[in-house]
C-alpha positions as CSV (number, residue, x, y, z in Angstrom):
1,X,0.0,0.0,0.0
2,X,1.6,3.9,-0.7
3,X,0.9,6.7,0.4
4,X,-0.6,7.5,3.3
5,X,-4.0,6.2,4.2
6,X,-6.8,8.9,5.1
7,X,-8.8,9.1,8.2
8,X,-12.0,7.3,7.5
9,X,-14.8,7.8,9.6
10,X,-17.1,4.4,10.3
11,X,-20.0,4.6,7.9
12,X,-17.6,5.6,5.3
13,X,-15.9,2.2,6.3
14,X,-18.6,0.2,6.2
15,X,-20.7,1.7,2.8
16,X,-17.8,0.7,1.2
17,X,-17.3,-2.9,2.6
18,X,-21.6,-3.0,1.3
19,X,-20.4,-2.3,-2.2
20,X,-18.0,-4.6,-1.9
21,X,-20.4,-7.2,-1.3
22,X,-20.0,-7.6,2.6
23,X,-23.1,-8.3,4.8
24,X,-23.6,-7.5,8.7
25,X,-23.0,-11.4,9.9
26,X,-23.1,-10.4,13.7
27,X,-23.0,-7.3,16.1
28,X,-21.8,-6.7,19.4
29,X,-21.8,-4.1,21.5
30,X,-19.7,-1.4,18.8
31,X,-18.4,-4.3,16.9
32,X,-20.1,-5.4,13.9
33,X,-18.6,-8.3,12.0
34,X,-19.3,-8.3,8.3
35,X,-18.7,-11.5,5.8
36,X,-18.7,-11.6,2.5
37,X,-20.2,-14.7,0.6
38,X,-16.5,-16.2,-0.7
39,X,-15.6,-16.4,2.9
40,X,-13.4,-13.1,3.6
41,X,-14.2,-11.5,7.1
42,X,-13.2,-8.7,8.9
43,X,-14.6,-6.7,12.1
44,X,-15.5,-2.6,12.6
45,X,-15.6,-1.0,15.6
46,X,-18.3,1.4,15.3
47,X,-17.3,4.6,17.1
48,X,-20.1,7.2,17.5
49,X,-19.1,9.2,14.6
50,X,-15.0,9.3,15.3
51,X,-12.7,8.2,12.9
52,X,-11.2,4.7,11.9
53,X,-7.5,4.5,13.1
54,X,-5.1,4.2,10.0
55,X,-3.6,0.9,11.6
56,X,-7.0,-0.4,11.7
57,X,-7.8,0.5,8.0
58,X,-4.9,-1.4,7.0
59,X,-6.1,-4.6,9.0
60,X,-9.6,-4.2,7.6
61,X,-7.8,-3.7,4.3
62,X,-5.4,-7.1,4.5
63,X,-8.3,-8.7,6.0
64,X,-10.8,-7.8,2.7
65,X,-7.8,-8.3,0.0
66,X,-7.6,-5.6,-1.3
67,X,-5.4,-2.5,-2.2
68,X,-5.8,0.8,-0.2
69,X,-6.1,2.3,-4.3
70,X,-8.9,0.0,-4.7
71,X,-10.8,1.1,-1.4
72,X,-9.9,4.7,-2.4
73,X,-11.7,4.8,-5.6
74,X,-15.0,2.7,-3.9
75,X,-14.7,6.0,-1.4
């Protein structure tokens, strides 16, 4: 991944993991766990409106499989 990855805040997050193809599996508490129907996974903490971490967008991203470029022109 280059460059450096924006601040993203949740629903932006998680519109884009719905275009994707994800579903809402599960949530609990903040967490919601989405799935995607070939098997990939991964898990959003659902602040109240703050941002995603840029550590954590880059787990969501290597958990999803794909390229930060990718997510950024879904955004």
């Amino acid at each position: 991944m280059s460059g450096r990855m924006p601040m993203l805040k949740a629903e932006d997050v998680i519109r884009v993991l719905k275009v994707l193809g994800f579903f809402e599996a599960r949530t609990k508490g903040s967490h919601i766990f989405f799935k995607h129907p070939d098997g990939r996974t991964t898990l959003v903490l659902k602040h109240g409106g703050e941002d995603i971490g840029r550590g954590l967008l880059r787990q969501i991203l290597k958990e999803i499989k794909i390229t930060s470029e990718e997510f950024s022109k879904l955004l």
